[in-house]
N, C-alpha and C positions, 0 to 999 in steps of 0.2 A: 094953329091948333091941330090942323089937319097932320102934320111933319111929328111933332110930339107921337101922336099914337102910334105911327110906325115903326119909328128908332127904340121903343120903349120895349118892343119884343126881340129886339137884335141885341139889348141889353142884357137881358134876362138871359140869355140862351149863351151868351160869354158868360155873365157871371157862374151860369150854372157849370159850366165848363170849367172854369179855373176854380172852383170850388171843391166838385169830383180831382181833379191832379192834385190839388192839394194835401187831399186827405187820404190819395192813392200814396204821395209821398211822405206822407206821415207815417202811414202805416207799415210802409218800406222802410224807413230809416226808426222804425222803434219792434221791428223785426230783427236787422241788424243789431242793434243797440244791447237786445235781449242774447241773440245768439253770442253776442262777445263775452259778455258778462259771466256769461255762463261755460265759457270757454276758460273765462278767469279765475274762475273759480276752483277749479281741479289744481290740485296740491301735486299730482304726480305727473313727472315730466316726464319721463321714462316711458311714459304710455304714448306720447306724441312725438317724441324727437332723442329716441332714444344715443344718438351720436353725443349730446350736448351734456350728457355726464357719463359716459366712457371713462373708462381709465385712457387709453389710446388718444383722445382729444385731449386732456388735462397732460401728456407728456408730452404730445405737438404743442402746446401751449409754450412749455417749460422747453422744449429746444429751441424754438425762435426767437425766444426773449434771450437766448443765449447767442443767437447767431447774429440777431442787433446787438448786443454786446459786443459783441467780437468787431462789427464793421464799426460801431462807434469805436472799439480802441484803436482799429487800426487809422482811423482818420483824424486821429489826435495828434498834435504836431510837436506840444510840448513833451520831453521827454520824461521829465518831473511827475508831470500829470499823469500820462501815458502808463509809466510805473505803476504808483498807485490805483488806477483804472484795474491794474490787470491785476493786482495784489488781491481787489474787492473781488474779481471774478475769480481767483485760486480758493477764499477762501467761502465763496458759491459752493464748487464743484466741493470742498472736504465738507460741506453740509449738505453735501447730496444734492443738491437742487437740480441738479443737471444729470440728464440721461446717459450723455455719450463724455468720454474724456474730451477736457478744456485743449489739450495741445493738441489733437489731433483732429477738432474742428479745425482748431485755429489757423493749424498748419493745412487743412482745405480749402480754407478762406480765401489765406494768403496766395495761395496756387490757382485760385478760379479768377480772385482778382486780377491777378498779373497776367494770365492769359489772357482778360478781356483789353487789358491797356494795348 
């Protein structure tokens, strides 16, 4: 009986400890929780990351999709294929999609590749 009364205050004094962190990390993670929320809320992007609708970023967009283009036709082996690939990419460039002329990537491509071979 005597062992019960002393373990009983070394009890108390953890629970009371894990008790306090708990509610310390509660309170931290519904801090966070609110700061996002509220972060998500705001409709305007332009206020926080103003790069991410540029004109300037949306035309880098639109030349690298052109320059995968370009190394995918160049690593097409069927010539049939190969054709057509580059037929869909001419008639890209007469719909504007592309910033810089198709041949004269192309013909960059071709020239960077074969100097790294």
């Amino acid at each position: 009986m005597f062992s019960s009364k002393i373990n009983k205050k070394g009890q108390i004094s953890d629970t009371v400890t894990w008790v306090v962190a708990t509610i310390i990390i509660l309170v931290v993670l519904i801090f966070f929780l609110v700061g996002a929320s509220l972060l998500a809320d705001t409709k305007n992007i332009q206020k926080y990351r103003p790069t991410l609708t540029s004109l300037s970023s949306i035309h880098e967009e639109v030349d690298s999709s052109m320059l995968k283009s370009i190394f995918t036709c160049l690593k097409i082996e069927d010539t049939k294929e190969k054709l057509l690939f580059y037929q869909v990419l001419v008639e890209q460039e007469e719909e504007g999609k592309f910033l810089e002329s198709l041949e004269s990537k192309k013909s960059e491509v071709e020239f960077k590749s074969k100097s790294i071979k």
